[in-house]
N, C-alpha and C positions, 0 to 999 in steps of 0.2 A: 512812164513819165520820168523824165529827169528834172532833178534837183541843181539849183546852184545856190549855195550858201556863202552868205558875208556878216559877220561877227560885227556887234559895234565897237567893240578894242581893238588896237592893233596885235600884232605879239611881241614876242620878248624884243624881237629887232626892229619893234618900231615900222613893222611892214606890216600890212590888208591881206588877206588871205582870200581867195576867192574858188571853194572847194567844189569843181563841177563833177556832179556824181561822184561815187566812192573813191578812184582814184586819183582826179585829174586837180591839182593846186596852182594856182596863179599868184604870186606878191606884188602889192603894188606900194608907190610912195604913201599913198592918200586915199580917205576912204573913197572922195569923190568917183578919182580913177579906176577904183575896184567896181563901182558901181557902174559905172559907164562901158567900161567890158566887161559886164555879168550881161549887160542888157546888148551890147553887139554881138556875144556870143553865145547868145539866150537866142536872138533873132536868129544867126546861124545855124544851129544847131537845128533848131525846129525846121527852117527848112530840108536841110541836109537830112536830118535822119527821120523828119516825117513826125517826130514824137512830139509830146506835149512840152515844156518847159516851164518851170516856175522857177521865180526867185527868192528868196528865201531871205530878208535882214532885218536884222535881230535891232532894237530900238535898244533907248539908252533906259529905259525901264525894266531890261531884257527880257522881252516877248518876241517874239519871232514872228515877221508877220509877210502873207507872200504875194508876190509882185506876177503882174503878164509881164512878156517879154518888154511892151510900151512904158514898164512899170506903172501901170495904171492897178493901184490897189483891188487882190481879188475877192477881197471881205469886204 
């Protein structure tokens, strides 16, 4: 199963981070944008390499809560 996580803060430069599996990081302007390629490259991925995919974003109460690729909530 891969993992794609997006933080609800930006960081220090004011960019979205968007961490797919251990090594792979994306920045974007907005959080919108980070969210909309976690979920095109969530749909990617799962095809391409066959594996499961979850999305991973963290609320503003910080609980971490995980998405299908549709972001249709998994809980």
């Amino acid at each position: 199963m891969l993992m794609i996580d997006i933080p609800f803060a930006p960081e220090r430069d004011r960019s979205w981070t968007v961490a797919i599996g251990r090594n792979r990081r994306q920045h974007f302007a907005t959080r919108k944008d980070a969210v909309e390629f976690a979920a095109s490259e969530a749909e990617r991925l799962q095809r391409a390499e066959r594996c499961s995919v979850v999305i991973n974003i963290e609320g503003a109460d910080g609980m971490w809560r995980p998405f299908r690729t549709s972001l249709d909530s998994i809980t």
